[in-house]
C-alpha positions, 0 to 999 in steps of 0.5 A, spaced: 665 104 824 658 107 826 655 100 830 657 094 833 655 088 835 657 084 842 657 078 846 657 079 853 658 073 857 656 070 864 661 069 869 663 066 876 663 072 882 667 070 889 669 063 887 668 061 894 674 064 898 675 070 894 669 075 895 669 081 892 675 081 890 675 073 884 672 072 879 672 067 872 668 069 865 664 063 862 663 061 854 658 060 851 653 063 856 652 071 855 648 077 852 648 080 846 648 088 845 648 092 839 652 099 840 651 105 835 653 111 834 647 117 834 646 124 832 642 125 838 648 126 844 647 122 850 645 116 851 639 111 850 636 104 851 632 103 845 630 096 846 631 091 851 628 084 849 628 078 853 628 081 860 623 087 864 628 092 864 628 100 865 630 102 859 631 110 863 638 111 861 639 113 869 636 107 872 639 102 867 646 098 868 648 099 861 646 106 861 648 108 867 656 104 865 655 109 858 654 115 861 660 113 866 664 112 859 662 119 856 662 123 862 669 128 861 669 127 853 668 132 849 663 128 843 658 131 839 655 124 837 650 120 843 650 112 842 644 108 841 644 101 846 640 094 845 640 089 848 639 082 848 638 078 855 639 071 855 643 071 862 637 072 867 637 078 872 638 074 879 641 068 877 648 070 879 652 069 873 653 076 873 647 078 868 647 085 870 655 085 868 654 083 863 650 089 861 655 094 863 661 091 861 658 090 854 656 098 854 663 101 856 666 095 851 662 097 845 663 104 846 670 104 847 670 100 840 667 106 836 671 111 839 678 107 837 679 104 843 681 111 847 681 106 854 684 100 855 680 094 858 682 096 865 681 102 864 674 100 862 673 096 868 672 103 873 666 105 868 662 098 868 663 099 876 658 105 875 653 101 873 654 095 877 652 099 882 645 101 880 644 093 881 647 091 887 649 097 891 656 098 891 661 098 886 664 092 885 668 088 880 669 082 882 664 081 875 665 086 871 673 085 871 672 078 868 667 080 863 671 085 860 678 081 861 677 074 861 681 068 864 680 069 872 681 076 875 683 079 882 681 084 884 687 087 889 684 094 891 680 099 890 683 105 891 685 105 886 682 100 883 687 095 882 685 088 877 690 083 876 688 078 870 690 071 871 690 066 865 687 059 867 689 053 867 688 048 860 684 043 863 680 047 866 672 047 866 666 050 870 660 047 871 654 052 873 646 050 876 641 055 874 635 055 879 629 059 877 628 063 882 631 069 884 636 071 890 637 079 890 644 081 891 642 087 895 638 081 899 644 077 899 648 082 903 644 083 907 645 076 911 653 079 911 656 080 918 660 086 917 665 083 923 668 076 922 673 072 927 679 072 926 681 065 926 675 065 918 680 070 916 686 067 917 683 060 914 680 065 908 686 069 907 691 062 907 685 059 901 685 064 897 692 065 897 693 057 895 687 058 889 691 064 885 697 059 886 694 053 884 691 058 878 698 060 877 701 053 876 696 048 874 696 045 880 689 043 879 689 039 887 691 045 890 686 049 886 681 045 889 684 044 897 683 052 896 676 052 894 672 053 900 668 059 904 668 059 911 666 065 911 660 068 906 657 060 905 655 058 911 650 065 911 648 064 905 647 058 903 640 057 906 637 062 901 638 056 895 634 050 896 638 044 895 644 047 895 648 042 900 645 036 897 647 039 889 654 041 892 655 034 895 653 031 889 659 035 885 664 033 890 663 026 890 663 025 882 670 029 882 669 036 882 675 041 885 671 044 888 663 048 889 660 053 891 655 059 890 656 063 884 656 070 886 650 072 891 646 065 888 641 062 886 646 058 882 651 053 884 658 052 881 663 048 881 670 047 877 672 041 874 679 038 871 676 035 863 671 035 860 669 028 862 669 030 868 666 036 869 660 032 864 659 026 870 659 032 875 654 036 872 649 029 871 650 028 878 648 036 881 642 035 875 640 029 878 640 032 885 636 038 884 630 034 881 626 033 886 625 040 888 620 041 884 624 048 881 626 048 874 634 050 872 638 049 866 644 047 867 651 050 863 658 047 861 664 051 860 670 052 859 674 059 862 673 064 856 680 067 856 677 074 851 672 076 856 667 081 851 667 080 844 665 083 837 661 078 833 662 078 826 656 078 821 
């Protein structure tokens, strides 16, 4: 196999009370690549549609997640990078993840699968951090593994994958506008009191339960940030408003996805997470701010091959 065509999907970053370390991966919404072989060694993006992107290998988050991959193999081949960006760079829906993720993946595909997808997991951090300024793998990780994934350390890297719940859907709100992740972590306190911690801690633990054991009411008790949203929450317009519309029509819980704009919220059905997505449309409306809004359910492969 000398080329492969890939589907990079969007996904959830923090979940509320999991920063840096949750994530969940989406259907439906994502990217698509086309990976190939060349005989020119190294790596090259040679195209890039539906976003201005640098296309210098070094500068890009594909490239920069290739070169990672590539880095201690003895190969006298390169690969050749296009991609196809349908998720939009600051949307917080994981778009630069998504890019990077989708390199080590279809790399790694035509060189028989030497890595695992754990294992691939480190080199998409690499990339990851041309966009946000550090490496994290709170995206990376679903992108690549599906499901919901945690993230219980880095040194060494450690990610546990979660399988979610059946019932289980995901409502994302996309405003056009862009909040940087750099800028969002900006905002951050790097101290926190002691008794945000103990409430986040106790969250969070009650969230991997409650995903563990389909106890959508526990999930949804769980889903609650009482550390990172109070300080970001004023960089989204509306976000109060949208989250209060989803919580009154039914949805377990919502928030910021990843470093905003866009707001998410988990829903038990898909009627219900329907009725939630109308009610959270209908209060960003009078913003003025155009958004699209998404529906799915929790994508339990992560980044696939598409078959022609």
């Amino acid at each position: 196999m000398n080329e492969i065509k890939i589907f990079c999907p969007a996904t959830i970053a923090n979940l509320n009370c999991g920063f840096d370390v949750m994530g969940t991966c989406l259907e439906g919404i994502g990217d698509e690549m086309i990976v190939r072989k060349s005989a020119e060694k190294g790596i090259r993006i040679t195209k890039i549609k539906g976003a201005d992107l640098p296309t210098e290998t070094e500068k890009n988050v594909a490239g920069v997640a290739a070169l990672a991959i590539i880095k201690n193999m003895e190969i006298d081949f390169g690969f050749e990078i296009e991609i196809h960006k349908k998720i939009k760079a600051g949307s917080g829906i994981g778009s630069s993840s998504a890019s990077a993720a989708g390199a080590v993946f279809g790399i790694n595909e035509l060189l028989d699968k030497p890595f695992s997808k754990h294992e691939l997991v480190d080199f998409a951090m690499k990339g990851e951090a041309i966009a946000s300024g550090c490496e994290h793998a709170d995206n990376v990780a679903p992108c690549l593994l599906g499901g919901f994934t945690l993230v219980r350390g880095y040194n060494p890297l450690d990610v546990i994958r979660i399988e979610s719940p059946s019932e289980l859907y995901a409502v994302v709100l996309h405003p056009h506008i862009e909040v940087k992740t750099a800028d969002a972590r900006a905002v951050l306190q790097p101290v926190i009191p002691l008794k945000d911690a103990i409430t986040q801690t106790g969250n969070l633990g009650g969230l991997i339960a409650g995903l563990y054991t389909s106890d959508y009411d526990l999930i949804g008790r769980s889903l609650k940030d009482v550390i990172i949203e109070p300080l970001r929450k004023h960089l989204i317009p509306n976000f109060a408003e949208v989250k209060n519309a989803a919580m009154l029509n039914g949805a377990l819980g919502s928030g910021i996805s990843g470093a905003g704009p866009s707001i998410f919220a988990l829903c038990k059905g898909q009627d219900k997470a329907e009725k939630v997505a109308y009610a959270m449309s209908e209060s960003y409306q009078n913003t003025g701010i155009a958004f699209d809004m998404h529906i799915s359910r929790i994508n339990p492969n992560g980044v696939s091959i598409i078959m022609n």
